[in-house]
Structure formats: C-alpha cells, structure tokens
N, C-alpha and C positions, 0 to 999 in steps of 0.2 A: 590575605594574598598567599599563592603557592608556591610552600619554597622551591628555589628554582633546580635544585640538589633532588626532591621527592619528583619535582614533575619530570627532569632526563631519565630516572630512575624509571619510572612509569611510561616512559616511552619506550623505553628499552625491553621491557618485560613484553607490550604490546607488540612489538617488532618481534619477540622470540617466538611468541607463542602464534603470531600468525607467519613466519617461515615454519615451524614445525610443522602445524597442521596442513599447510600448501606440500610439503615434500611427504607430508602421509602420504594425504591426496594420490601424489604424483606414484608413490611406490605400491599404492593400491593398484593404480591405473594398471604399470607397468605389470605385475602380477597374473593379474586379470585377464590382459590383452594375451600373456602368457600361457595362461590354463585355457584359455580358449583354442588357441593356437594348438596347443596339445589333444585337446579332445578333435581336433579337426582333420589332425594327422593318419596318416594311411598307414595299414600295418607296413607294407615296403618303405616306405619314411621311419617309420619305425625300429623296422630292421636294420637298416643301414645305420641310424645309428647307435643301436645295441652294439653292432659288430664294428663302429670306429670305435668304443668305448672300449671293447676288449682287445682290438689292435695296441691300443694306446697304452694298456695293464698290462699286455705281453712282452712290450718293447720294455718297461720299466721296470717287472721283476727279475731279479736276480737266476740265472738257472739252473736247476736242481739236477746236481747228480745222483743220479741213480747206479749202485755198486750190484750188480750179480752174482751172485754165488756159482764158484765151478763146477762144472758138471762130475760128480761121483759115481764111481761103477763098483759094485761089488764082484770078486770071485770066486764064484762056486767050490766049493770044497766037498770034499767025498764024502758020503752021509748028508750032505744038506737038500731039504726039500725049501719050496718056497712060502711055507706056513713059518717053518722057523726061521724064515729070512724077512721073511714079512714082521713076524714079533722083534725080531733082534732090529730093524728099525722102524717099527712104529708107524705101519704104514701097511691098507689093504693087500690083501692078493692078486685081489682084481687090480689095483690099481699096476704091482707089476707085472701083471700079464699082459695088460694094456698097453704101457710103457714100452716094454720089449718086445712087443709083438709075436707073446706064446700061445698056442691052441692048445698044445700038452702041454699039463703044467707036469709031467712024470716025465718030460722031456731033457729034464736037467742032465750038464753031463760035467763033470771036473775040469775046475779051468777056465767055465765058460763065462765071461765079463753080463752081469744086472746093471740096466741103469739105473740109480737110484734118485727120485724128484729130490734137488738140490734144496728147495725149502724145506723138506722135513729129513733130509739127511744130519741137518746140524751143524757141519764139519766148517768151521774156519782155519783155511789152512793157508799157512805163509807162501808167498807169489813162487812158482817153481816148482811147486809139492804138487807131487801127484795124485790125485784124487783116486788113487784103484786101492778097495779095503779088501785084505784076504782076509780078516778073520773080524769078528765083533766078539766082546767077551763082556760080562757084568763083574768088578773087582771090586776090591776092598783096597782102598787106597792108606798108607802110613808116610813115614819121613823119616829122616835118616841124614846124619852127618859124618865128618870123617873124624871126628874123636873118639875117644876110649868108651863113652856112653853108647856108642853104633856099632862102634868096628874093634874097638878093645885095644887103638893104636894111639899111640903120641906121638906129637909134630915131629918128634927126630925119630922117630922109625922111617926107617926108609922107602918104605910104602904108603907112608901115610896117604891120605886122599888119592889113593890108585885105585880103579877099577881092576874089578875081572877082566876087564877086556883090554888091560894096557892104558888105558886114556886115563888123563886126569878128568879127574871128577867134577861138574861142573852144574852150577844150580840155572835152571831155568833149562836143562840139556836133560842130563845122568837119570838114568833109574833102573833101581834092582827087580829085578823079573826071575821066574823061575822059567831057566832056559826050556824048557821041557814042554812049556805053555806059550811061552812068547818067546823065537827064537834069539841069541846072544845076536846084537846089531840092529834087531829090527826096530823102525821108525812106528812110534803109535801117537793116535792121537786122543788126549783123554780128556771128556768132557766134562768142562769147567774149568780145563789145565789150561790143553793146548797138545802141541807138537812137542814130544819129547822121546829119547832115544835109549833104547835097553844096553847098556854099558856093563851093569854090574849083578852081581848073585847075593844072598842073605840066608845065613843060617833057618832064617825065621821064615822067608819069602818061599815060598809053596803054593802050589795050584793058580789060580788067577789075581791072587795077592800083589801088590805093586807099591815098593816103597821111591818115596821122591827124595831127593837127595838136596838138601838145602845147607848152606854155608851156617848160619846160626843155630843154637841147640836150642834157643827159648821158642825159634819160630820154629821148628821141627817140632819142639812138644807143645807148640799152640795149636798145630796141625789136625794134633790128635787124630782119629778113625773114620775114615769114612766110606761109608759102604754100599753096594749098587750102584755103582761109577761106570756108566758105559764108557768102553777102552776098543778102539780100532785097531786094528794091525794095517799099518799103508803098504804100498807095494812098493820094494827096494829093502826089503828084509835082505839080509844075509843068509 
C-alpha cells in the first residue's frame, strides 16, 4: 500500500508541474497575440508611439546646462597684420575675415576691435572681465617670493612683500613684468594660470619673461620654467 506522506507528495508535484506548463502556455499566448499585434501596426501608430516614448525621457531627464564662453575681441596694434594675428591665435585668416566681415585684409587700422571665435580663443575669464586682448605675447613663466631667496629682504624689512607698484603682494594676483613689455597695472591672462595682475619688476625679468609670485619658496622652486606660455594683455591696462 502507498504511503500516504509519498502519495500528497506526488500530488503536489502533479499540481506544480501542470500550473507551470498552463501559465507557459498562457505567457506564450499573450507574447504571440503581442508580436502579431506589432507586425500589424501602421507606421503612424508607430510613430506616435516613438514620440510618447520620447515625451516621457524628456520629462524625466535632468537638464543640461550648457555654459558659453564670452565673446573676445582683439585690438589691433600698429605693425599688425592679420597673418600674425591669425598665428598669435591659432586660427585661419580666412576665418577672420569671415568673422569680421573684411574684403581688405591691408584694411587694418590701429585700435580697430577683431572678433575672435570664442572656442578657439581659449580665454576663461572671471564674470565682469572684459574680453578685449590688446596685446598677445609667447613667455617664459618663473616664480618668486617675498623672501631673501627673491627679493634679498627679511620679514622686518620694511618693505617686505611690497610691490613696485605699492600693493602688497598677493599669490593667485601679483606678478613681475618688464614694465617696457607689459605695462605696470595691466590685467593678463596666462594660459594655464588664469587672470593675473602686473604689480611688480625683477632685476632678472626682461623682455616677455613673467615671474608669479607665490606665498611658499618650496612651491615657487616646484614651479620651476616654463616656457612658450601664451600671455594676453586684457583691456583696462594702465
């Protein structure tokens, strides 16, 4: 006789294995009825609803700011043609001809504002800053502190950390120019720096040389040389 523990057992199995194969079945069916339904569909059925699908993605991403770069103009200076304006940034002739809308390019006159395409001008400059470059120059960058290893002074000298220009000397600001090159005052922008301000002079600083004036001696001599530095002169010089 069959224990009666083996036979609920075997009934139970019976019972699972024909619900499962009944709800195949059924998820076949449903499937099927499915892809049929789709092959059957009109492209305008179709479209409509591509385009709920993408209503429904637009409403749920997050949205994307998009930041613009300001518009930059450069100012002709005496002696410049637009081949060597074109080299100093990086960018056809044709292209500013096009831009500024010149038929002579021997049209140039002193003074006269270039626009220059904001993507390949480069320049990130801080909200308020004026984007008009009088001068572009290629430097040789160093660094420089207000101790006796820069400037030959100690903290009770009385001058210590004073610029040429009056102003205390200030990192992430200060830098030594040769006034002759980059006038005393004027605002540059150095790339790879940033926005910084011609404050002070250097026995050593000559021609288009540009030392940075940093608070620590070990990060001034971690700075070491660096050379072919494109450097802007902005407009609001002194």
């Amino acid at each position: 006789m069959l224990n009666p523990s083996i036979f609920r057992l075997t009934i139970c199995l019976i019972l699972i294995v024909t619900l499962g194969a009944a709800a195949e079945r059924s998820a076949y069916a449903y499937h099927t009825s499915a892809d049929l339904a789709e092959t059957t569909m009109t492209s305008q059925e179709w479209d409509a609803i591509l385009q709920r699908d993408a209503d429904a993605e637009a409403r749920t991403e997050s949205p994307v700011l998009k930041t613009l770069p300001s518009p930059v103009s450069y100012q002709v200076r005496s002696g410049d043609t637009l081949y060597r304006i074109s080299r100093s940034f990086g960018i056809p002739v044709q292209t500013l001809l096009a831009i500024n809308g010149i038929d002579d390019p021997g049209s140039l006159q002193a003074g006269q504002l270039l626009q220059i395409p904001s993507e390949q001008a480069g320049l990130e400059l801080p909200e308020g800053q004026e984007g008009i470059i009088r001068q572009v120059l290629t430097s040789t960058l160093t660094a420089y502190t207000a101790g006796v290893e820069s400037t030959g002074k100690k903290p009770s000298h009385p001058e210590y950390g004073i610029t040429y220009s009056g102003s205390k000397a200030e990192e992430g600001r200060t830098i030594a120019v040769d006034p002759s090159i980059i006038p005393m005052g004027s605002t540059v922008f150095i790339d790879g720096i940033g926005v910084r301000k011609a404050e002070d002079i250097g026995s050593a600083i000559r021609g288009t040389r540009i030392d940075l004036f940093m608070d620590d001696v070990k990060q001034a001599r971690d700075f070491g040389v660096k050379k072919n530095v494109k450097v802007y002169v902005l407009e609001g010089t002194a």
